[in-house]
C-alpha positions in Angstrom: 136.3 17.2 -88.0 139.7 18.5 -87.8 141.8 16.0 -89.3 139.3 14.9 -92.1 139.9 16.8 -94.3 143.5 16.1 -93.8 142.8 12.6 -94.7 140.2 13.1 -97.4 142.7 15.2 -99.4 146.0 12.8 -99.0 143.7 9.4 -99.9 142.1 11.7 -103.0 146.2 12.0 -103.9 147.2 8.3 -102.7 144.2 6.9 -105.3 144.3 9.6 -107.7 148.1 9.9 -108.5 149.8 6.2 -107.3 147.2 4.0 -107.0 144.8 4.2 -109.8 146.1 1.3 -111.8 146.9 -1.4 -109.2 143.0 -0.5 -107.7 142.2 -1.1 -111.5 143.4 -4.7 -111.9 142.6 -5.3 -107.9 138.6 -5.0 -108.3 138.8 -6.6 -111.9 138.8 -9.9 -112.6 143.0 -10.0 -113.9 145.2 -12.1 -111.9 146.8 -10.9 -109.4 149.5 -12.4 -106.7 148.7 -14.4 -103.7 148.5 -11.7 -101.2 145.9 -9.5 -103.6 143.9 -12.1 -104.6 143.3 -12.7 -100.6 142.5 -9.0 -100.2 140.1 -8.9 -103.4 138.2 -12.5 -102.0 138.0 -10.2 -98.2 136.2 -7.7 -100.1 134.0 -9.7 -102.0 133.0 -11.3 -99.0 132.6 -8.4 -97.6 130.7 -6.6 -100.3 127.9 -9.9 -99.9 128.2 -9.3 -96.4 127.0 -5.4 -96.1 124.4 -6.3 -99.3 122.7 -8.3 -96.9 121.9 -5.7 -94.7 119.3 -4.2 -96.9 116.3 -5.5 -98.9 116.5 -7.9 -101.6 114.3 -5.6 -103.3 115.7 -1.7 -103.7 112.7 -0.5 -106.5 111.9 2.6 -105.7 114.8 3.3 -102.8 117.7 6.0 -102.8 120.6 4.4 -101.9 123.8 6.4 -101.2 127.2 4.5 -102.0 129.8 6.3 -99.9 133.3 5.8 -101.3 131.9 3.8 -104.4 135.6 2.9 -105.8 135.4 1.2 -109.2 131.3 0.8 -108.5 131.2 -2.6 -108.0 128.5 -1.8 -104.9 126.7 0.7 -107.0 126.2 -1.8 -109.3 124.8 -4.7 -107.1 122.7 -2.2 -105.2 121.2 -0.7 -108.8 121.0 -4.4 -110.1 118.4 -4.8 -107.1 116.7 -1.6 -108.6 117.5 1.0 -106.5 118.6 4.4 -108.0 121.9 4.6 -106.3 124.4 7.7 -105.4 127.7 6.9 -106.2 130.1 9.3 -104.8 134.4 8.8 -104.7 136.2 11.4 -103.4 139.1 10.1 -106.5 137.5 11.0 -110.3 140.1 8.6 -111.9 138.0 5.5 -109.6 134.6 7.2 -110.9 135.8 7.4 -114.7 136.9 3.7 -114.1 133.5 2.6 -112.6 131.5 4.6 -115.7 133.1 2.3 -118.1 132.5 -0.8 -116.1 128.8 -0.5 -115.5 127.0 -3.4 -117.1 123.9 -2.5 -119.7 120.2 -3.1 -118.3 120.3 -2.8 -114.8 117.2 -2.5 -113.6 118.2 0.6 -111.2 119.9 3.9 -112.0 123.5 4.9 -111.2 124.4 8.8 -110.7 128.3 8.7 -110.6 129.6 11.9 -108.4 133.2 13.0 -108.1 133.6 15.0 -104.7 133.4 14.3 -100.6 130.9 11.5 -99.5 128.1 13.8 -98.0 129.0 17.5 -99.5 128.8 16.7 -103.4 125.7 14.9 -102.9 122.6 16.4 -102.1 118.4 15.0 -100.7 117.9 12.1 -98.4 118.1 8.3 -99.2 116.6 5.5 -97.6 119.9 4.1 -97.2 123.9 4.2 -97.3 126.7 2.2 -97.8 130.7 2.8 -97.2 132.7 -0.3 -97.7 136.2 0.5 -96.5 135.8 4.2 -97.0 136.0 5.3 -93.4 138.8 3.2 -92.9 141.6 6.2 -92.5 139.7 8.3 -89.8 139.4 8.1 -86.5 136.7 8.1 -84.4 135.6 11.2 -83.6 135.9 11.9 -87.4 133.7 8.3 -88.2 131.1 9.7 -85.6 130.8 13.4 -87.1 130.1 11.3 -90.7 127.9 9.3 -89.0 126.2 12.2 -87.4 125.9 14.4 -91.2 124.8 11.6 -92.4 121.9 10.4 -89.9 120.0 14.1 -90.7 119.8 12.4 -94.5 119.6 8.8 -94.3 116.2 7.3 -93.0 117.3 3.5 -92.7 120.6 2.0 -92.2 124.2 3.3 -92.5 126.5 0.0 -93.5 130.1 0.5 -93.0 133.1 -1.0 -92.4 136.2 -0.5 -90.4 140.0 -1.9 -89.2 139.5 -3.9 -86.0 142.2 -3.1 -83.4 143.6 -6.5 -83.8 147.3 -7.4 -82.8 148.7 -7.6 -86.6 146.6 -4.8 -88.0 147.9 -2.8 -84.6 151.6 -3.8 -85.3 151.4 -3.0 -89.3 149.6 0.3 -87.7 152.8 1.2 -86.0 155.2 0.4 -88.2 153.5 2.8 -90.9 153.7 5.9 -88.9 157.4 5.3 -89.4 157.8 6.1 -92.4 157.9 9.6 -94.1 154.1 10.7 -94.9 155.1 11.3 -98.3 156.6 7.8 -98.5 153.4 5.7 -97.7 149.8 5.3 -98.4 147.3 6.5 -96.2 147.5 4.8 -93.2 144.4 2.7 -91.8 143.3 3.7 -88.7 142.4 0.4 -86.3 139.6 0.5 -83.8 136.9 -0.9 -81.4 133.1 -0.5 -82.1 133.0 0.6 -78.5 135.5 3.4 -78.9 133.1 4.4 -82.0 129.8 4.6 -80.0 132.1 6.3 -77.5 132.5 9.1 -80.0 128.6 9.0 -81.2 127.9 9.9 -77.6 130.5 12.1 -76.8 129.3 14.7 -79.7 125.9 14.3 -78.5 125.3 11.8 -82.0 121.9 9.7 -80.9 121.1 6.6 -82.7 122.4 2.8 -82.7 125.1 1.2 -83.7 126.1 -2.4 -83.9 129.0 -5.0 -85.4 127.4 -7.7 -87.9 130.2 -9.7 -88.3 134.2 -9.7 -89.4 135.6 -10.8 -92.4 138.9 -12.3 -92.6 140.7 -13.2 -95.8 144.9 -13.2 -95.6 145.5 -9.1 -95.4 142.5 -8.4 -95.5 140.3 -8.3 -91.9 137.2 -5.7 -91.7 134.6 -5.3 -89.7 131.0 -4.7 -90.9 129.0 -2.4 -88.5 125.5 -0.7 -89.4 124.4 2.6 -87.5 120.8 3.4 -87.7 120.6 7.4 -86.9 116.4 6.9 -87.6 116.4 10.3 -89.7 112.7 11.0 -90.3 
């Protein structure tokens, strides 16, 4: 995992230090302009989309919520009753999340400030990372995957950039600017070129896309791995 933590560090800055308040307003429920309110309807499609995945009925489960953001999967998954993991590598998105989470869920919340799998500790039935994974590469998504599939008994939901023509082009265009200049640039790519990279560092288990969203800027796919940790 070479460049990982690379990218970790520069999107804890990116979130941490530019784009705290416009991820504020974005998962709120403030207006926003035409091309953000496309993104925030993508991710809320999205969100349904990887809830689906796992049981209606998360009493008693140990969910891990990789890259929670401002919580709002935390809260669905804990509103299900799960006791849920939240974990962000950016503590100005966790403090945000705190004072967002609604009174009586019928699940518990533990909000953790730190990488995805170091600052969290014990095994979970399942995990979720909605658009957490979405600056590394493959060989980096497969070495998560692989930590990951020692801990997590059921499914791994996740999302990533498909390698489509626009997201390619906007790809390109990005690594023209100055690092210092832009925001942590997405990293587009195939589910094959993923499961390429499971195998290649010896990573057993399946994987398999569920479906793409599609909502103006916004276009994800949803993938679940299943590394069957006993």
């Amino acid at each position: 995992m070479t460049q990982y933590a690379a990218t970790r560090d520069r999107v804890e800055d990116y979130f941490d230090r530019s784009a705290t308040k416009v991820w504020e307003r974005l998962t709120s429920d403030a207006p926003v302009s035409g091309i953000r309110a496309t993104v925030r309807a993508g991710r809320d499609q999205m969100r349904d989309l990887l809830l689906d995945q796992f049981p209606v009925d998360l009493r008693g489960a140990r969910l891990l919520d990789a890259g929670c953001g401002t919580g709002a999967m935390a809260v669905e998954l804990a509103k299900r009753g799960a006791q849920v993991v939240a974990v962000d590598i950016s503590p100005a998105l966790i403090d945000i999340a705190k004072q967002r989470v609604p009174a009586g869920l019928p699940g518990d919340i533990d909000w953790v400030a730190g990488d995805m799998l170091d600052a969290t500790k014990g095994g979970f039935d399942h995990a979720v990372a909605m658009d957490s994974l979405i600056y590394y590469g493959p060989d980096d998504v497969a070495a998560v995957l692989g930590r990951a599939a020692a801990r997590v008994r059921g499914k791994f939901a996740f999302t990533l950039p498909p390698r489509t023509p626009m997201l390619m082009a906007m790809w390109r265009v990005g690594k023209l600017f100055p690092r210092a200049d832009r925001s942590p640039t997405m990293v587009p790519q195939t589910t094959a070129g993923v499961a390429n990279a499971l195998r290649a560092a010896g990573i057993a288990g399946q994987l398999r896309e569920v479906s793409r969203v599609k909502s103006g800027f916004y276009i994800s796919n949803a993938l679940v791995f299943d590394g069957g940790a006993s």
